[in-house]
C-alpha positions as CSV (number, residue, x, y, z in Angstrom):
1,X,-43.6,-187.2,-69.3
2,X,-47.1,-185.8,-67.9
3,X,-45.5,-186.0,-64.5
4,X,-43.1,-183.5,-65.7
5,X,-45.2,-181.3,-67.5
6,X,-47.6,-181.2,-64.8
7,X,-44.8,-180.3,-61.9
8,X,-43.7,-177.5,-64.8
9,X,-47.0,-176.2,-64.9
10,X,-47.7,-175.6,-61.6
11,X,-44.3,-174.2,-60.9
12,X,-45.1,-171.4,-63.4
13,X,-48.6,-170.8,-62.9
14,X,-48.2,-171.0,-59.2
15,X,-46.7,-167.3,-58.7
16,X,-49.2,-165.7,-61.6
17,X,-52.2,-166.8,-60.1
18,X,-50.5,-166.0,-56.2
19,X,-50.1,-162.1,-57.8
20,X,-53.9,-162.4,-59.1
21,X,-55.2,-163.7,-55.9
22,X,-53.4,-161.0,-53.7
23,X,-55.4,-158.9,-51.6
24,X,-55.2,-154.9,-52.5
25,X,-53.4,-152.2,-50.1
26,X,-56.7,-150.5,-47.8
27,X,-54.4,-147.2,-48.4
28,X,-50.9,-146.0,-49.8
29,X,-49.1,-143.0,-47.9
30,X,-47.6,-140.0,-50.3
31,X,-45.1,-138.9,-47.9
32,X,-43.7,-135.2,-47.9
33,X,-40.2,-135.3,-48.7
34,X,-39.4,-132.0,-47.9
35,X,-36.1,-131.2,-45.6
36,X,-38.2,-130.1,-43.0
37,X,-40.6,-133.0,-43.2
38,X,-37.6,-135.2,-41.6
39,X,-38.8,-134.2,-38.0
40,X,-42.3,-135.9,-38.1
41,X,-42.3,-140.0,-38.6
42,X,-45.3,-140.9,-40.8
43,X,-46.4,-143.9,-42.0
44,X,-48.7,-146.3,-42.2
45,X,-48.4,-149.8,-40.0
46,X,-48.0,-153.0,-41.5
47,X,-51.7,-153.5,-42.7
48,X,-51.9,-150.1,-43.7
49,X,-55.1,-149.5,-42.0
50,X,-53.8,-147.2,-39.5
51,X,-51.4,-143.7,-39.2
52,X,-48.7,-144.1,-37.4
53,X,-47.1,-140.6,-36.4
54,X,-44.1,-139.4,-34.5
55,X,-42.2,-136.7,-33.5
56,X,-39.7,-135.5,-30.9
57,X,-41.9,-132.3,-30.6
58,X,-45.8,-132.2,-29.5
59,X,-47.8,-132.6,-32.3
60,X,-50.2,-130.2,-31.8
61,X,-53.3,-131.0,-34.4
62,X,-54.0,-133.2,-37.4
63,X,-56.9,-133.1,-40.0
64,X,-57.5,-134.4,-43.3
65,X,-59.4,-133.0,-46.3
66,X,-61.0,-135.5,-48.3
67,X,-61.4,-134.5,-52.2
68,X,-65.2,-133.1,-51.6
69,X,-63.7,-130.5,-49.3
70,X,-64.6,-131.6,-46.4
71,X,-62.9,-132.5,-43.2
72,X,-63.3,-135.7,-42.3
73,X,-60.9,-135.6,-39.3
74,X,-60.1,-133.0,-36.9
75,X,-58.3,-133.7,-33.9
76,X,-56.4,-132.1,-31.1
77,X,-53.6,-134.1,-30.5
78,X,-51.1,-132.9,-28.2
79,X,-48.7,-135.8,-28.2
80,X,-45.3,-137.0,-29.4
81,X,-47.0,-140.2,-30.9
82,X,-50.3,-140.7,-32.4
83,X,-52.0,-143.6,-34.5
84,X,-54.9,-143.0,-36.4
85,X,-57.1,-145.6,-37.9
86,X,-58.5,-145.1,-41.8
87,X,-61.5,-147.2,-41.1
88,X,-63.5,-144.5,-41.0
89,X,-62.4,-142.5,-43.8
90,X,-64.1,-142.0,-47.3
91,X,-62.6,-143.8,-50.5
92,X,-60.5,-141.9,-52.5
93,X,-57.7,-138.7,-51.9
94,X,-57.2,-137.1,-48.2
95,X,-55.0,-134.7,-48.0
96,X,-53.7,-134.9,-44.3
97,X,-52.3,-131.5,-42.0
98,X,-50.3,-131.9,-38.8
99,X,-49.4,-129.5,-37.0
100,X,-46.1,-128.8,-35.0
101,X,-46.1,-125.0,-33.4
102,X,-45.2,-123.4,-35.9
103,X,-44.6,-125.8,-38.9
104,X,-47.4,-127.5,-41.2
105,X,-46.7,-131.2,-42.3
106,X,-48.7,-132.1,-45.7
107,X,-48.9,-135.2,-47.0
108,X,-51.7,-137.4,-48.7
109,X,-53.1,-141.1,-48.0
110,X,-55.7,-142.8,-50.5
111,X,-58.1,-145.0,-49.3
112,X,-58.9,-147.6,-52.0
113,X,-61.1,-150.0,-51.1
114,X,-63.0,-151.2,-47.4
115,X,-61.6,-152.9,-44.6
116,X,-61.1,-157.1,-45.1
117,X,-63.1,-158.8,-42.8
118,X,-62.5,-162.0,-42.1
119,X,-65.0,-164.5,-42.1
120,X,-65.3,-167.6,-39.2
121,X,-67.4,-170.5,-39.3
122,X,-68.3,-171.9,-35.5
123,X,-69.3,-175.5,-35.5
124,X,-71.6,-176.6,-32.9
């Protein structure tokens, strides 16, 4: 009987405690889901560490305003594709502009928390 309520223990407990371990997203993407917005691909990659952006047209320009007003990226861009890494971005609300002659993309990405780094232990 222990056997069994030890196996049914673990079963349960092992998905709560998986959920509680689970590391934190570095950012979330608010996409703009305007009609327009359908001709720029933006999004973040599978860590979410970095902007992915592309587009059929040259995208011209992209900065972000973080929520102290200040623009912590400014780029020229002049590209169909472009990836962006967050590392170096504040914590909190960026509000990011790209720029397609003649149309303005908005769209925001929080940063929540630093990069994971992953420790290594060499053995001599």
């Amino acid at each position: 009987m222990k056997k069994y309520l030890l196996v049914f223990s673990i079963a349960f407990l092992n998905p709560l405690l998986q959920n509680l371990l689970a590391q934190e997203d570095f950012a979330i993407i608010e996409k703009n889901i305007n009609i327009d917005a359908r001709g720029l691909y933006h999004n973040l990659n599978k860590t979410k560490d970095t902007l992915v952006l592309k587009s059929d047209t040259k995208i011209n320009y992209v900065y972000s305003i973080n929520e102290n007003q200040e623009r912590e990226i400014d780029n020229y861009v002049d590209s169909k594709t472009y990836k962006l890494p967050l590392h170096n971005l504040s914590k909190g609300k960026h509000v990011f502009v790209v720029r397609q002659s003649p149309i303005l993309f908005v769209f925001v990405i929080r940063i929540f928390g630093d990069s994971p780094t992953l420790a290594s232990i060499d053995e001599e």
